[in-house]
C-alpha positions as CSV (number, residue, x, y, z in Angstrom):
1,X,18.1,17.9,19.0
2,X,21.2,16.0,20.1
3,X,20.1,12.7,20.0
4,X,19.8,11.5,23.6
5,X,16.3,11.0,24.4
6,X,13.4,9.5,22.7
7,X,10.9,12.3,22.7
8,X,7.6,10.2,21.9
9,X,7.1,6.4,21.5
10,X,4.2,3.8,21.6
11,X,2.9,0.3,21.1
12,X,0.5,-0.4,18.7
13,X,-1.9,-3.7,17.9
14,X,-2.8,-6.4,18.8
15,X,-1.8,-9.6,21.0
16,X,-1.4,-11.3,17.6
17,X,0.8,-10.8,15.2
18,X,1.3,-7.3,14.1
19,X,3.9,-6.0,12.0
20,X,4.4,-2.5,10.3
21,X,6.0,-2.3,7.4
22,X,5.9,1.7,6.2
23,X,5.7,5.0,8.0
24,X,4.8,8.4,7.0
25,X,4.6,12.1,8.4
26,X,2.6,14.7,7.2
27,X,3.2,18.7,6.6
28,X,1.6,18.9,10.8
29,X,3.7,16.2,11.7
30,X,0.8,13.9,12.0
31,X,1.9,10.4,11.4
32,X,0.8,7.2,9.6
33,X,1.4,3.7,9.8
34,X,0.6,0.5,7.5
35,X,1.2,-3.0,8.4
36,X,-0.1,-5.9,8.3
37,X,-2.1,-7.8,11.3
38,X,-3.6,-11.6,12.2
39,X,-5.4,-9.8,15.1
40,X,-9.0,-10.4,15.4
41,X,-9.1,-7.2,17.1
42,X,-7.3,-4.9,15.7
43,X,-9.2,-1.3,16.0
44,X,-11.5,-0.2,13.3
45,X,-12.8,3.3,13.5
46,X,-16.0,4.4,12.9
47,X,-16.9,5.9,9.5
48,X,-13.8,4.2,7.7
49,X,-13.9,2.1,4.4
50,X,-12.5,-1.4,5.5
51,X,-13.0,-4.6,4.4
52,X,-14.1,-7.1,6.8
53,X,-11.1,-9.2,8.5
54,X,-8.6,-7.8,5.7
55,X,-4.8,-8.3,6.9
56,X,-3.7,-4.7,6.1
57,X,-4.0,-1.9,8.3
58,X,-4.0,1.9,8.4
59,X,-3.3,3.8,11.4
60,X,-3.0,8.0,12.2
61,X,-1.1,8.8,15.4
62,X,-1.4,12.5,17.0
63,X,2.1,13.9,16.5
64,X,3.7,12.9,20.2
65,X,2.0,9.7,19.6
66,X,-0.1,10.2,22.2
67,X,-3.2,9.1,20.5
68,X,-4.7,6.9,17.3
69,X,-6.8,9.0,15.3
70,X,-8.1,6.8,13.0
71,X,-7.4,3.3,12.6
72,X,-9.0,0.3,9.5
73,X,-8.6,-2.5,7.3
74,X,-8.1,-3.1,4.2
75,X,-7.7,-5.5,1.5
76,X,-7.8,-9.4,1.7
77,X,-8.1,-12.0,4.6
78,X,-4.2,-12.8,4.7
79,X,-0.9,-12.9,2.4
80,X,-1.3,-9.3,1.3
81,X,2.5,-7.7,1.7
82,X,2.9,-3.8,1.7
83,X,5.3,-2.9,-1.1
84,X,4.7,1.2,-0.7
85,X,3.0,3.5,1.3
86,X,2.0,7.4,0.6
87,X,0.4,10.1,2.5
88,X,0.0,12.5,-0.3
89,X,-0.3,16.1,-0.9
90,X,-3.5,16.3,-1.4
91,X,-4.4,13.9,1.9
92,X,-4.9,10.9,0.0
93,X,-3.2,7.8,1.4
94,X,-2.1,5.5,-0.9
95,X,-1.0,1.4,-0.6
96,X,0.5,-1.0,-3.3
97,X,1.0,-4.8,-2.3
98,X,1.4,-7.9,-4.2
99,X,0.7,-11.6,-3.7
100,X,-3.0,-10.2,-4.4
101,X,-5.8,-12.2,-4.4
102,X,-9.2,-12.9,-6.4
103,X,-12.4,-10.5,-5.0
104,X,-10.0,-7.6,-3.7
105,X,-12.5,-4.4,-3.9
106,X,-11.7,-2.2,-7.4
107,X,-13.6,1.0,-8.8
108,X,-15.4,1.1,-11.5
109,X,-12.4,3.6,-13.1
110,X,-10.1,0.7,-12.2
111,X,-6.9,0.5,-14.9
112,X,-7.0,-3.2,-14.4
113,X,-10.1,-5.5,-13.5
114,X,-8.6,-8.8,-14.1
115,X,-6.3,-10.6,-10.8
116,X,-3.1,-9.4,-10.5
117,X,-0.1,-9.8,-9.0
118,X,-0.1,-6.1,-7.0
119,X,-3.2,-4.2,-5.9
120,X,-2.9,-1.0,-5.9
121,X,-5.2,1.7,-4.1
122,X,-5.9,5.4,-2.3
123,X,-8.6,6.2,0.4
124,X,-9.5,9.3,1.7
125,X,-7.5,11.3,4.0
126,X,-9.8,10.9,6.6
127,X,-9.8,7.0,5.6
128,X,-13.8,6.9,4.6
129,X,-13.8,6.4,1.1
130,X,-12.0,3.8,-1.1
131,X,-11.1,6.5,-4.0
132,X,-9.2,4.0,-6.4
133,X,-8.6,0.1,-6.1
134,X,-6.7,-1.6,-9.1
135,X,-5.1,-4.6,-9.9
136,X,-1.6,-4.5,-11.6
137,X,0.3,-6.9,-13.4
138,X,0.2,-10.7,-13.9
139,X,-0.2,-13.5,-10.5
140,X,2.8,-14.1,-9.2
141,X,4.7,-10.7,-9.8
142,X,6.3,-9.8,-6.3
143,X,9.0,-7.5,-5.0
144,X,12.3,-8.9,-3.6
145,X,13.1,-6.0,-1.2
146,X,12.4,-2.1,-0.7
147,X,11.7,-1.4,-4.6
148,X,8.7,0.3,-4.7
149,X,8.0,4.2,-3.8
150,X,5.5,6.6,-3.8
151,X,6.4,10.8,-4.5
152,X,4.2,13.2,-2.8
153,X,2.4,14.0,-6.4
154,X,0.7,10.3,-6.1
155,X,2.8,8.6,-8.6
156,X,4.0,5.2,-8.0
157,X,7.3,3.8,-9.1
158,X,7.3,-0.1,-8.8
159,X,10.2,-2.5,-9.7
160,X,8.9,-6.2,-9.9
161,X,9.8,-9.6,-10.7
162,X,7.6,-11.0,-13.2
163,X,7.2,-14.1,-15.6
164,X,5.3,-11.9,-17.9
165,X,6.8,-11.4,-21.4
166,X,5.0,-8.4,-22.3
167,X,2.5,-7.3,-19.5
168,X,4.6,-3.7,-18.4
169,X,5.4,-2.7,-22.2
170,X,4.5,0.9,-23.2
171,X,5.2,3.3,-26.3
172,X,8.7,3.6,-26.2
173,X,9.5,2.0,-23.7
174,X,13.9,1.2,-23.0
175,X,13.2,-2.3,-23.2
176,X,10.0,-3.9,-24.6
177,X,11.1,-7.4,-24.7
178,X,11.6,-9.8,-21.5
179,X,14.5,-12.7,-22.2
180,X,13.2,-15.9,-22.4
181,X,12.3,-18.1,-19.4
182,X,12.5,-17.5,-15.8
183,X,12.2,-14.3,-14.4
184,X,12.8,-10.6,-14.8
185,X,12.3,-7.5,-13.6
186,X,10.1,-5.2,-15.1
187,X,9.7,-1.3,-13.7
188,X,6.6,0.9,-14.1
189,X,5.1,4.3,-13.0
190,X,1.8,4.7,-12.4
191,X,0.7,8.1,-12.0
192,X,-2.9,7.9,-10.0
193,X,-4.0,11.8,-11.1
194,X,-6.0,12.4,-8.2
């Protein structure tokens, strides 16, 4: 309570590179972790939806980190980049990334079927069912920072930079038109309704 110990710590991955880019702790303290990894053999549990040598990774700890619950892969081979990260109310966990790639999974539901520059998705709590995959924007769009978040409802709120004149316009929207050349942000929310 005062500061002066660590209570709980751990190593996690591979003898590659490994690097985790969002945490989060459930109502029982249980807590996640999402990265990204180069490493061959980075744990895959069994039952869990992954996707065969993707570069994103999903981990459950036991609260004092004592041991991985449940561990996969998702997404494409490489390049992927975690932009937000949710462990939901519900027990869905939720990912957006960009620098997306052609032939990243989608359901059938998905809101956009065509490449993007951010994929967006939700798996099961207990990580064995891709739920929702789609794509979102145009290719290229990227974040420049910590812009993107999650609330516990599943709603995303991105902030990108895009080239795209008119690809994040809705019905009265603050500002439907993008200035001319370059490029500019553009902000969205994205409620998932699950």
């Amino acid at each position: 309570n005062n500061a002066s110990a660590i209570v709980s710590s751990t190593f996690i991955g591979t003898s590659t590179y490994d690097h985790a880019f969002k945490v989060q702790v459930d109502d029982n303290d249980t807590v996640y972790a999402c990265g990204q990894t180069d490493g061959a053999t980075f744990p895959v549990s069994p039952g869990v939806y992954s996707n065969a040598g993707a570069s994103i990774f999903f981990v459950k700890l036991l609260p004092d980190l004592s041991s991985m619950v449940l561990s996969t892969r998702i997404g494409q081979t490489q390049n992927l980049v975690p932009t937000a990260f949710l462990k939901d109310n519900c027990g869905n966990v939720y990912f957006s990334g960009f620098n997306a790639q052609n032939g990243l999974p989608l359901t059938p539901n998905a809101f956009q079927a065509n490449l993007g520059g951010f994929w967006l998705c939700v798996l099961s709590g207990d990580f064995s069912t891709l739920v929702y995959a789609t794509y979102m924007g145009v290719p290229g769009d990227h974040v420049d920072g910590g812009t993107s978040r999650f609330d516990p409802q599943g709603i995303v709120y991105q902030s990108v930079c895009t080239s795209s004149l008119n690809q994040y316009q809705s019905p009265g929207c603050y500002a439907p038109l993008k200035l001319a050349g370059g490029w500019d942000v553009a902000s969205f929310k994205f409620n998932f309704e699950l």
